[in-house]
C-alpha positions as CSV (number, residue, x, y, z in Angstrom):
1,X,79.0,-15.9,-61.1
2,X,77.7,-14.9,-57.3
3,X,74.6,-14.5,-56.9
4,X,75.2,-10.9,-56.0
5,X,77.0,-10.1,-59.4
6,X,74.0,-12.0,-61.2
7,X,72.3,-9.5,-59.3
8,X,74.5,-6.4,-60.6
9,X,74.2,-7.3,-64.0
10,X,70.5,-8.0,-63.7
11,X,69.7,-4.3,-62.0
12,X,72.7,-3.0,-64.9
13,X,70.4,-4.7,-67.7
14,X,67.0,-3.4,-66.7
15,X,68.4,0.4,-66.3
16,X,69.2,-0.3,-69.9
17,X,66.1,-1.6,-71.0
18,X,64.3,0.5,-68.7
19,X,66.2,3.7,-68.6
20,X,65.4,7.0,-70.6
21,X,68.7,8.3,-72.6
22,X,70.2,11.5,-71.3
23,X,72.7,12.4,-74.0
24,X,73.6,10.9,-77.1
25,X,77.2,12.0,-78.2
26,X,79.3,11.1,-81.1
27,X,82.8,10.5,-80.6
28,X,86.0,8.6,-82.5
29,X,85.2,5.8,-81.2
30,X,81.5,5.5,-81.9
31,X,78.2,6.6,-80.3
32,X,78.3,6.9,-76.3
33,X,74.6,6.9,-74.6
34,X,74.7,8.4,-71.3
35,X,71.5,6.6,-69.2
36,X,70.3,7.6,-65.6
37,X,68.9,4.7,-63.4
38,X,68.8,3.2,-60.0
39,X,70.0,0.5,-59.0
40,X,68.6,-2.1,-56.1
41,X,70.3,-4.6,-54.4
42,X,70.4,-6.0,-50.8
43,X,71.9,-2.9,-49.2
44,X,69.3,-0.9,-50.6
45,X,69.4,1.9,-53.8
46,X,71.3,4.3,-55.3
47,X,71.4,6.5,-58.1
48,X,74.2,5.4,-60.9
49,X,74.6,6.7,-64.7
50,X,75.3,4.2,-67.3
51,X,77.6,4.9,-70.1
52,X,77.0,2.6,-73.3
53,X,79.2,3.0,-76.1
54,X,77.9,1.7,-79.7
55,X,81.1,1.1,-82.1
56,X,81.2,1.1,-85.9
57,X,79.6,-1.5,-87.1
58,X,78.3,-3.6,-83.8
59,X,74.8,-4.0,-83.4
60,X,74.4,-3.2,-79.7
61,X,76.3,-0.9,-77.2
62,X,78.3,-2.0,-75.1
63,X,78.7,-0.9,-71.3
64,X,81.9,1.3,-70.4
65,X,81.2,2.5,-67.3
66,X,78.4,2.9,-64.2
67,X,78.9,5.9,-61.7
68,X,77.4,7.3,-58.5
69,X,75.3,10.4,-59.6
């Protein structure tokens, strides 16, 4: 990987660890976690939500989508 997508995934890892969860839903395909964050990089910050979604049977979420807030 770039540096700069070692960078993304670093800033989309910490918002996870770091990050307070919004909304829990339920849905078919498991439970979605909706987390707030910001994420910094070399062009400076911006707000983003994180969508983790935590399927039957897996042990950790996985991400499914990061967004602009």
């Amino acid at each position: 990987m770039s540096p700069l997508t070692d960078l993304f995934v670093a800033e989309i890892r910490r918002v996870a660890a770091t990050g307070q969860v919004q909304e829990i839903e339920d849905t078919e395909f498991g439970r979605k976690y909706t987390v707030p964050g910001e994420l910094n990089g070399p062009a400076g910050s911006v707000r983003v939500l994180t969508v983790w979604l935590q399927e039957p049977e897996q042990s950790a979420p996985r991400l499914v989508t990061v967004h602009p807030r």
